[in-house]
MARVEX-427358 format. One record per residue (C-alpha): residue number from 1; y, x, z. Coordinates in steps of 0.001 Angstrom, whole numbers, always signed. Example, Ala and Ser with C-alpha at 12.3 -4.5 7.8 and 13.67 -1.06 7.14 Angstrom:
// residues 2
+-----+---------+---------+---------+
|   i |   north |    east |      up |
+-----+---------+---------+---------+
|   1 |   -4500 |  +12300 |   +7800 |
|   2 |   -1060 |  +13670 |   +7140 |
+-----+---------+---------+---------+
This chain:
// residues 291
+-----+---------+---------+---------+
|   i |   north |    east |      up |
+-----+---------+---------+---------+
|   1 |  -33469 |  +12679 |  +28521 |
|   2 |  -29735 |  +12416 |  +28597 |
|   3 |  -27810 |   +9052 |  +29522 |
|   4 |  -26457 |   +9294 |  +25159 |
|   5 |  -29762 |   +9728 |  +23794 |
|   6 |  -30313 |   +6080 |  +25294 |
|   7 |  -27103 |   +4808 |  +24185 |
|   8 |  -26568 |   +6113 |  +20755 |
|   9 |  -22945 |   +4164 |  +20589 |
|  10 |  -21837 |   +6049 |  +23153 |
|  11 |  -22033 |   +9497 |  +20913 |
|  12 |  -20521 |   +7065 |  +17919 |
|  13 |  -17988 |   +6073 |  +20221 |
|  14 |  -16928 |  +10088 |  +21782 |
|  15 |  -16973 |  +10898 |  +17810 |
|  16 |  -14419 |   +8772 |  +16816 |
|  17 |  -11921 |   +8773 |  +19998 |
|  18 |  -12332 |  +12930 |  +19069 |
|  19 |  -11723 |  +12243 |  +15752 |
|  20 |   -8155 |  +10207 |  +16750 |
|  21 |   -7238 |  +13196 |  +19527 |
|  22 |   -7428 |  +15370 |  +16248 |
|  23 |   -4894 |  +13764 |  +13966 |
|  24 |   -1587 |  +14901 |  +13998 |
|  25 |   +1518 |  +13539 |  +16004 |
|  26 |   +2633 |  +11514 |  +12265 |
|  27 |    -397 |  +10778 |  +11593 |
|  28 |    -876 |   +8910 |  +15304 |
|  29 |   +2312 |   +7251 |  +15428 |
|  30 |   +1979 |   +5872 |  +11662 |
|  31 |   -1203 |   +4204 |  +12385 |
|  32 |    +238 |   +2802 |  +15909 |
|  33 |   +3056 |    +982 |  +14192 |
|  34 |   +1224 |     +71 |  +11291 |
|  35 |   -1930 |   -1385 |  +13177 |
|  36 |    +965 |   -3702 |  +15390 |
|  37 |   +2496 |   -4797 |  +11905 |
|  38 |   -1017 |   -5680 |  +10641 |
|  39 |   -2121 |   -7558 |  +14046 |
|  40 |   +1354 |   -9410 |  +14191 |
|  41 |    +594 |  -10658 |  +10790 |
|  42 |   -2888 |  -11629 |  +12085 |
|  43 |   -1798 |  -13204 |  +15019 |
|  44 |   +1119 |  -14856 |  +12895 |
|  45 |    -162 |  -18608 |  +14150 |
|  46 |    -412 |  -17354 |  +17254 |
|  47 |   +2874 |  -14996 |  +17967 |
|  48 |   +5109 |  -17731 |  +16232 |
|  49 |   +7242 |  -19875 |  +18601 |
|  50 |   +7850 |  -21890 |  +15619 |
|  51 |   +6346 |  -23118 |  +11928 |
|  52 |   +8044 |  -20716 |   +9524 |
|  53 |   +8906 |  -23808 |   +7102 |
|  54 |  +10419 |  -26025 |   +9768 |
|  55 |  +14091 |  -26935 |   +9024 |
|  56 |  +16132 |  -27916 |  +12220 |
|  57 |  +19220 |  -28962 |  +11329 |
|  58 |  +20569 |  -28906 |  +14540 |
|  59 |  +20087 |  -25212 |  +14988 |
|  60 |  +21975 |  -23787 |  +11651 |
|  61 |  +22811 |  -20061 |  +11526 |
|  62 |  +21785 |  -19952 |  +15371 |
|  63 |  +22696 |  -15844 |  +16193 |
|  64 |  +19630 |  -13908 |  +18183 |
|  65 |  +18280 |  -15088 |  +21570 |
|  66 |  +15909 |  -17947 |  +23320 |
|  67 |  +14438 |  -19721 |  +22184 |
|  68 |  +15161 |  -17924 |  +18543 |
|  69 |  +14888 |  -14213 |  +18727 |
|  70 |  +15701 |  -13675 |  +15912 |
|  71 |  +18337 |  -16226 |  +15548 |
|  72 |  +17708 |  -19286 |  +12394 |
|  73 |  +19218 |  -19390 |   +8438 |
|  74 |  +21213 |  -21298 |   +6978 |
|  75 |  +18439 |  -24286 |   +6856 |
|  76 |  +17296 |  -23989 |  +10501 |
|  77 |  +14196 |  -22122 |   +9983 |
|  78 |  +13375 |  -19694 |  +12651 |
|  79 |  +14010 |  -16087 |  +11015 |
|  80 |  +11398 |  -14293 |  +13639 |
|  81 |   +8595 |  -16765 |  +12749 |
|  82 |   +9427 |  -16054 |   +9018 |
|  83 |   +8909 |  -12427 |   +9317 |
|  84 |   +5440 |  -12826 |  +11074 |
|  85 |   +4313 |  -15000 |   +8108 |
|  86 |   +6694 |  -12537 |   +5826 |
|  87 |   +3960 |   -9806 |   +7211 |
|  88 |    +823 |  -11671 |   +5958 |
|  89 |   +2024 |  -12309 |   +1934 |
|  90 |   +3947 |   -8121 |   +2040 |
|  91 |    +868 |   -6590 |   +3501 |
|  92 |   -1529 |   -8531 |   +1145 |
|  93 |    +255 |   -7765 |   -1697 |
|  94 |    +752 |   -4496 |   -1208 |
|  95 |   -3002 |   -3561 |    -554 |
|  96 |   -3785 |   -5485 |   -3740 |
|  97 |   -1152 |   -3516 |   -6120 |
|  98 |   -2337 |    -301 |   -4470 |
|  99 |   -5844 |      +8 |   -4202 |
| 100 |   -6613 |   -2278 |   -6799 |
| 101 |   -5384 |    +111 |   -9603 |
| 102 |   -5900 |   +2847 |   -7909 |
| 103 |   -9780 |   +2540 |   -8233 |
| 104 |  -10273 |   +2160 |  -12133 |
| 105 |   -7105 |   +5037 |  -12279 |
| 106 |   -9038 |   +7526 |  -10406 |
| 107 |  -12147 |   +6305 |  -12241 |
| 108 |  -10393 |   +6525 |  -15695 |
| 109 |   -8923 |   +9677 |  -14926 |
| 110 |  -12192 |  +11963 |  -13271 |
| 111 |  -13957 |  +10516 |  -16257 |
| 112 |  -11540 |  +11617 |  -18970 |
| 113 |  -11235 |  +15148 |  -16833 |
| 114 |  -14953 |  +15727 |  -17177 |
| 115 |  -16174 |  +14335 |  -20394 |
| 116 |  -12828 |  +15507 |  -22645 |
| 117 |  -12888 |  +15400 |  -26234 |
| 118 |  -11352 |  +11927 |  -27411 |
| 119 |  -11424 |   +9729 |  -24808 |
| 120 |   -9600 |  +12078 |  -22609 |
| 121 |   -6619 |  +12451 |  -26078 |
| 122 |   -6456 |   +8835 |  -26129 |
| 123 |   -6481 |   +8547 |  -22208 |
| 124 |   -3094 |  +10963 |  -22089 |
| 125 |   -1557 |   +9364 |  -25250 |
| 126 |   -1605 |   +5869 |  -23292 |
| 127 |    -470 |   +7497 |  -20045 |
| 128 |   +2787 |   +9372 |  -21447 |
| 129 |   +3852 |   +6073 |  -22874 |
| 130 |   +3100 |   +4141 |  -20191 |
| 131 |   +5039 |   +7077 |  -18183 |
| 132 |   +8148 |   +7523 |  -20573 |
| 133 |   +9560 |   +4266 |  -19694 |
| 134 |  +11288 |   +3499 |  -15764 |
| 135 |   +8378 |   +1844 |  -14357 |
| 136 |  +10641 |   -1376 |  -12921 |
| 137 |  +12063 |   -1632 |  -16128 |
| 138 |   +8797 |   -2798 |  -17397 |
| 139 |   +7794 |   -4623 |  -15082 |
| 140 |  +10650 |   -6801 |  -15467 |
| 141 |  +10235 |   -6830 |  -19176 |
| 142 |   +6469 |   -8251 |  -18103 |
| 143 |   +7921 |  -10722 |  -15840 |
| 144 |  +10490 |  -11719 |  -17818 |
| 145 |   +7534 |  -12792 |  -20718 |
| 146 |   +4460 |  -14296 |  -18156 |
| 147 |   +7791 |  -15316 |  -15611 |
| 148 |   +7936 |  -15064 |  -11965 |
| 149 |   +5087 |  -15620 |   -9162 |
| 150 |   +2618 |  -13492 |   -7381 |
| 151 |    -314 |  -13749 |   -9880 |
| 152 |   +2213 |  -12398 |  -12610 |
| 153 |   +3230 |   -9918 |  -10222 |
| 154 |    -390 |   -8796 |  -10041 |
| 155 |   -1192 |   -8483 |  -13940 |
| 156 |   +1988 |   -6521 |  -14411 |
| 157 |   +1788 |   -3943 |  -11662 |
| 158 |   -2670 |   -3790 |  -12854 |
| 159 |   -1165 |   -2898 |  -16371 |
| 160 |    +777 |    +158 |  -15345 |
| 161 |    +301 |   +1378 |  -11739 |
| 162 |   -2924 |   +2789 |  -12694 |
| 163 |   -1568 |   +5759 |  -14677 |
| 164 |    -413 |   +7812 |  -11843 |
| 165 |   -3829 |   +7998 |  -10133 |
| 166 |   -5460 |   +8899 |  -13227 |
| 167 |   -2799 |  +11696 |  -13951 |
| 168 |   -3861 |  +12668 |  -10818 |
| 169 |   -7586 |  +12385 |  -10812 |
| 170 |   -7461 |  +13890 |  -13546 |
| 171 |   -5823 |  +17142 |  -13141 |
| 172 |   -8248 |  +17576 |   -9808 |
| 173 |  -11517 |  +17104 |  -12198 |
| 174 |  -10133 |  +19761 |  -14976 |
| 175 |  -10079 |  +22199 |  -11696 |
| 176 |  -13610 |  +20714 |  -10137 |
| 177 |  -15586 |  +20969 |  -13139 |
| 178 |  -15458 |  +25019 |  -13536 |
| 179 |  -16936 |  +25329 |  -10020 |
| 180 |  -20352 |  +26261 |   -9620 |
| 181 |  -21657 |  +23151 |   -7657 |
| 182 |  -20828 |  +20818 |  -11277 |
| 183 |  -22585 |  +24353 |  -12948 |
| 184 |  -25135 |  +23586 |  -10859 |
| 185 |  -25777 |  +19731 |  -11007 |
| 186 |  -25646 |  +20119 |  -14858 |
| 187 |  -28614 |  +22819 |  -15150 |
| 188 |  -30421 |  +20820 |  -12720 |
| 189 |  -29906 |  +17963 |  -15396 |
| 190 |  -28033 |  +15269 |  -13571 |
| 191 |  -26956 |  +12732 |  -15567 |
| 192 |  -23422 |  +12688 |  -16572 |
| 193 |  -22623 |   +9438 |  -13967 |
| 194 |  -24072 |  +11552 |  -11000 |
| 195 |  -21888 |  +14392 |  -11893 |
| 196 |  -19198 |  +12511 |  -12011 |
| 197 |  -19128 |   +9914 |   -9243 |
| 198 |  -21463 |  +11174 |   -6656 |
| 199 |  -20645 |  +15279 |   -6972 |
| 200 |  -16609 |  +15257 |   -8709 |
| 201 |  -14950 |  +12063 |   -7564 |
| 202 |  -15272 |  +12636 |   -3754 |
| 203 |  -13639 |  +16132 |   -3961 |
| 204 |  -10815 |  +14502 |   -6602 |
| 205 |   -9881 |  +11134 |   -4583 |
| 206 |   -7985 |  +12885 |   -1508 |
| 207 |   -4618 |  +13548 |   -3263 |
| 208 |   -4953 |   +9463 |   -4928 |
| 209 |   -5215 |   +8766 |    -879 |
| 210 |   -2546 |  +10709 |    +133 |
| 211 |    -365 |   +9407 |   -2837 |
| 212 |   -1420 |   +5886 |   -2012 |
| 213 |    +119 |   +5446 |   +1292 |
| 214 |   +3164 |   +6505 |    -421 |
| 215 |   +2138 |   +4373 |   -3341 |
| 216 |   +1970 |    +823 |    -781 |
| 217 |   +5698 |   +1653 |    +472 |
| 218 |   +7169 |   +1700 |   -3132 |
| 219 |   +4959 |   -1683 |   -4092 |
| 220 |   +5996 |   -3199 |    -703 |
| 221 |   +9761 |   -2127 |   -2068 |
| 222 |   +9143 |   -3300 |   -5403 |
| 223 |   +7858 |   -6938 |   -4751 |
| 224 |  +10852 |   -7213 |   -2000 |
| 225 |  +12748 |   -6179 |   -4771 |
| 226 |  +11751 |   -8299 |   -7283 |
| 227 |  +12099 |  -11331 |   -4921 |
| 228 |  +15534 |  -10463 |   -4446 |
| 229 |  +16210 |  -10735 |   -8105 |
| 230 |  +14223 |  -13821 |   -8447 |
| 231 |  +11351 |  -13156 |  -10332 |
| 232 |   +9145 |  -12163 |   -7103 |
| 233 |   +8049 |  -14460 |   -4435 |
| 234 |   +9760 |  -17677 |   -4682 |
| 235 |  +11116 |  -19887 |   -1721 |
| 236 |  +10466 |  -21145 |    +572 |
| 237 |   +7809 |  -18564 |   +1139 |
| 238 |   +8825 |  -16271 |   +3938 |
| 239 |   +8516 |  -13105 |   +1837 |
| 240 |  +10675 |  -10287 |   +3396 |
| 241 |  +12962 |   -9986 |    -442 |
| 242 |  +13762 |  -12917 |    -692 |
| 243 |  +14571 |  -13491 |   +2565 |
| 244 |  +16975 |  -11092 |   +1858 |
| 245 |  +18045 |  -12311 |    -988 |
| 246 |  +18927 |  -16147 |    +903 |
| 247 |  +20485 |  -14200 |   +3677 |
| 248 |  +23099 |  -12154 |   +1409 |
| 249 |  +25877 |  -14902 |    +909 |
| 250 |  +26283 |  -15484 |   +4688 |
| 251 |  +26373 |  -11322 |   +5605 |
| 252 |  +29995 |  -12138 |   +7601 |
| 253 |  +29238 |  -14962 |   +9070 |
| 254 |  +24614 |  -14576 |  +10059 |
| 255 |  +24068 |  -11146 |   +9664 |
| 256 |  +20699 |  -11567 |  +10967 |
| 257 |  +19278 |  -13083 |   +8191 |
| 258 |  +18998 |  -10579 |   +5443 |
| 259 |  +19301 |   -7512 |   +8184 |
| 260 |  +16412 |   -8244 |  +10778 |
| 261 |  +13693 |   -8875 |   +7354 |
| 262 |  +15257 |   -5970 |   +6314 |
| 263 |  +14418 |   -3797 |   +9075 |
| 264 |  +10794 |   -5340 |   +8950 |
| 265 |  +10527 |   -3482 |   +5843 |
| 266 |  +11708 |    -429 |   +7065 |
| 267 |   +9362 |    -261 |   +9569 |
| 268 |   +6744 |    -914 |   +7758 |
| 269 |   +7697 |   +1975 |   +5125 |
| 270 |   +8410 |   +4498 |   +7926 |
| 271 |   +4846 |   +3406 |   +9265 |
| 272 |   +3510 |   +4103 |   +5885 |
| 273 |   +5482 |   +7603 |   +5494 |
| 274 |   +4222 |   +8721 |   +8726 |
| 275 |    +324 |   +7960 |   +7809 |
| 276 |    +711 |   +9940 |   +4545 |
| 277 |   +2418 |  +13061 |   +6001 |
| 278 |    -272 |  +13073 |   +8547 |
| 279 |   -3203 |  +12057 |   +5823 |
| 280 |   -1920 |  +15098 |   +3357 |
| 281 |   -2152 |  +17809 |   +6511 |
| 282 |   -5429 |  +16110 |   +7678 |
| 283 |   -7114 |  +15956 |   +3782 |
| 284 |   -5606 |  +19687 |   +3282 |
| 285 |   -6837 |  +21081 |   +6660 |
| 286 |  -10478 |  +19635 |   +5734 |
| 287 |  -10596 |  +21622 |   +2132 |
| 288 |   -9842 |  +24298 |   +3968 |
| 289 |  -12362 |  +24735 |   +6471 |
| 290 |  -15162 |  +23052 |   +3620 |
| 291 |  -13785 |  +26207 |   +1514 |
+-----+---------+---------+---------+
């Protein structure tokens, strides 16, 4: 008997490091920078030379260097430090906004491909008005009524980001249903649930995936955004918009305040980019060969 048949991890192991030598070049360097954004906001307590909050008022507007590396704001605070914790409250929120909706979307939507009839009517009728409106526009009519904070943030973006994933899910269960393996689950007389969420929804969800990498850059945008405006994050929380927004009346004088968060979010969407290019040519090249 072989050395693997005694070490089963070891074949788990071979699997997945030929599973990474697979992806594409994107796809690689995505997840690199995105898995050292996600353990620097980990490691935040641990990376940060100093307490993101701390005010020194004897190091105001302090340019880059040691022992600030990203040189201090117009209160002291240490701006590197505040992007590490800025890290922790983008990424969260982000993963919330996206996958959050996007589970009862793609539900919503396979469901109202399959079954039809009404619910499906109804379904699209609340989706093209949700749709025929600018997206930020509403949410800053929603935050404008509940007011600004992250758990308003959160109801606004649940009430409307959901309708692209089930526009999507949709449209990929109107194609799966005419294919003989649904012909086949119905004759056998599955039940309508098994059809639809053990058999249909795992060949619908890979364009939702695809689209949600995408999907986490614009939320990642839009809460920055938002913070910027005021009705996001509010300070002193080290969130990367507003940030931004503290470090835009002192652009001539400390560019490094509202630049250096800045570029954290630039990496962090370039990260993101990369990981759905390579997703969409890894999901695609899968259909392909299953076809």
């Amino acid at each position: 008997m072989s050395e693997t048949a005694y070490h089963p991890q070891a074949s788990l192991s071979q699997r997945f490091f030929r599973e990474i030598a697979s992806w594409s070049p994107s796809l690689k360097i995505g997840s690199a920078l995105m898995a050292l954004i996600v353990l620097a906001a980990i490691f935040a307590p641990w990376i940060a030379p100093f307490d993101p909050y701390e005010q020194d008022f004897n190091a105001i507007l302090m340019p880059p260097g040691f022992p600030h590396l990203f040189g201090t704001d117009s209160l002291g605070r240490d701006i590197f430090s505040r992007v590490l914790y800025g890290a922790r409250i983008d990424l969260v929120i982000g993963v919330v906004t996206t996958y959050v909706p996007m589970t009862y979307g793609v539900v919503l939507g396979a469901y109202a491909g399959y079954v039809g009839g009404r619910f499906d009517a109804i379904l699209m009728r609340i989706i093209d008005v949700a749709m025929a409106f600018p997206f930020l526009v509403l949410i800053i009519v929603i935050l404008a009524i509940l007011g600004p904070g992250v758990q308003n943030i959160y109801i606004s973006i649940f009430i409307l980001a959901w309708t692209m994933y089930a526009r999507l899910a949709r449209a990929e269960m109107l194609v799966e249903r005419t294919k003989d393996y649904i012909t086949a689950a119905e004759v056998l007389g599955f039940p309508r649930s098994r059809i639809i969420f053990r058999h249909g929804l795992p060949n619908v969800i890979n364009s939702s995936i695809v689209f949600s990498a995408s999907d986490f850059v614009l939320n990642i945008l839009l809460v920055s955004g938002l913070s910027f405006l005021g009705l996001g994050i509010q300070p002193p929380l080290p969130e990367w918009g507003s940030m931004i927004a503290e470090g835009r009346d002192f652009m001539r004088q400390a560019w490094w305040i509202a630049t250096l968060p800045g570029l954290a979010i630039v990496v962090t969407g370039i990260a993101l980019a990369l990981i759905g290019d390579g997703l969409a040519q890894r999901l695609g090249e899968r259909h392909h060969t299953m076809v």
